[in-house]
C-alpha positions in Angstrom: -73.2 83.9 -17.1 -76.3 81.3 -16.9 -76.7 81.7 -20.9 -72.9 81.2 -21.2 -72.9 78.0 -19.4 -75.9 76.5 -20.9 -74.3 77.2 -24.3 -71.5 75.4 -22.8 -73.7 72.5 -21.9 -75.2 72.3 -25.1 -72.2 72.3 -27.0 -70.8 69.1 -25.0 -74.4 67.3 -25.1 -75.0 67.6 -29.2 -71.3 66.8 -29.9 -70.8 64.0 -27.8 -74.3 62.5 -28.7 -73.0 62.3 -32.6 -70.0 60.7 -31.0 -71.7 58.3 -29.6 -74.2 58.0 -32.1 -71.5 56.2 -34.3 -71.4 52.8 -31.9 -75.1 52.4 -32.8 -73.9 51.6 -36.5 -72.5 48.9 -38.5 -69.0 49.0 -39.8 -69.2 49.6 -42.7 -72.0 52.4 -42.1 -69.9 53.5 -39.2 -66.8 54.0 -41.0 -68.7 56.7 -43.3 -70.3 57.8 -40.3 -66.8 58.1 -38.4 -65.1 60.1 -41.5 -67.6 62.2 -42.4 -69.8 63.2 -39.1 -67.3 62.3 -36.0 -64.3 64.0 -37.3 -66.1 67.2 -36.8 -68.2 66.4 -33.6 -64.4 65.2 -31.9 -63.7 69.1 -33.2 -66.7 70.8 -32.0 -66.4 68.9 -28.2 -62.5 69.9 -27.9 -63.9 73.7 -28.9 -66.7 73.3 -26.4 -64.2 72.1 -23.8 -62.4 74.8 -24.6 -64.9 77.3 -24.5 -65.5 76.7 -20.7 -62.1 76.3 -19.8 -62.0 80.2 -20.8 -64.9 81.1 -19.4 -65.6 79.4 -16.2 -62.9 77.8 -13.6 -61.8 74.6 -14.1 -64.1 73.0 -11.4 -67.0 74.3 -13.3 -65.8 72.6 -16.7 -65.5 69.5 -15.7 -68.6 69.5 -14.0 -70.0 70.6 -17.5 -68.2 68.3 -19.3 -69.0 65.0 -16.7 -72.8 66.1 -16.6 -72.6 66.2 -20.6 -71.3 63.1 -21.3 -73.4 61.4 -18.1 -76.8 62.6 -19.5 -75.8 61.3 -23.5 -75.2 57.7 -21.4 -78.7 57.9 -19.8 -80.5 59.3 -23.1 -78.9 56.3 -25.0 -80.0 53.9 -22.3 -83.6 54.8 -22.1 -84.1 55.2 -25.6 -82.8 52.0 -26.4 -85.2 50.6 -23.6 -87.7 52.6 -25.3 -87.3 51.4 -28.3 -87.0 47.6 -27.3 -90.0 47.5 -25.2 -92.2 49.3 -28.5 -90.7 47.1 -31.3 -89.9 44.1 -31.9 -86.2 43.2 -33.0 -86.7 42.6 -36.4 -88.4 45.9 -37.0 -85.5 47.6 -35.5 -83.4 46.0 -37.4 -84.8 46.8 -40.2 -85.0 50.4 -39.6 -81.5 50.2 -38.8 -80.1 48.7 -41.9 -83.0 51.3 -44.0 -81.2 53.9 -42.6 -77.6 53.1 -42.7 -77.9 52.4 -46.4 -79.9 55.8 -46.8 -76.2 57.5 -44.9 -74.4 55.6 -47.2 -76.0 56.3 -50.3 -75.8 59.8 -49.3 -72.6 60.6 -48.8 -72.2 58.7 -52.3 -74.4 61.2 -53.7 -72.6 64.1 -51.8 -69.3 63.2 -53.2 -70.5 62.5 -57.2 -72.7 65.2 -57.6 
């Protein structure tokens, strides 16, 4: 029952942490992002909602489900403190633009070749 529930957990975590990976991008990188990548994560979180509505009560799945979603918040907060207080503003920016335009020229790649 433990392992069940911790699969349960895990499945809300990862999905909604690619869902809300995708406010961390630009629009133009976030609409690839969004088409390709959120459409399934949206997917995988109803399932995983599902999942422990089968298999545990109700109480129990929305515990799950508001733990989840409260730990993704905190993980994106401290990470982004993280990050701030390590680099400087222009290096992050710089990564972040490197690697939306490595996700967009690979889903260019995906789709010609």
């Amino acid at each position: 029952m433990i392992i069940k529930y911790i699969t349960f957990l895990t499945g809300i975590i990862w999905s909604y942490s690619i869902i809300k990976t995708q406010s961390v991008f630009s629009k133009k990188a976030g609409l690839i992002f969004k088409v390709f990548v959120s459409k399934v994560s949206w997917l995988t979180l109803i399932a995983a909602c599902y999942f422990g509505y089968k298999n545990f009560s109700i109480q129990y799945t929305i515990i799950g489900i508001a733990c989840g979603i409260i730990l993704v918040h905190l993980g994106f907060y401290f990470l982004k403190k993280l990050l701030i207080s390590k680099f400087s503003e222009k290096n992050i920016l710089l990564f972040k633009s490197f690697f939306e335009y490595t996700l967009i020229g690979w889903v260019i790649y995906y789709i010609f070749f």
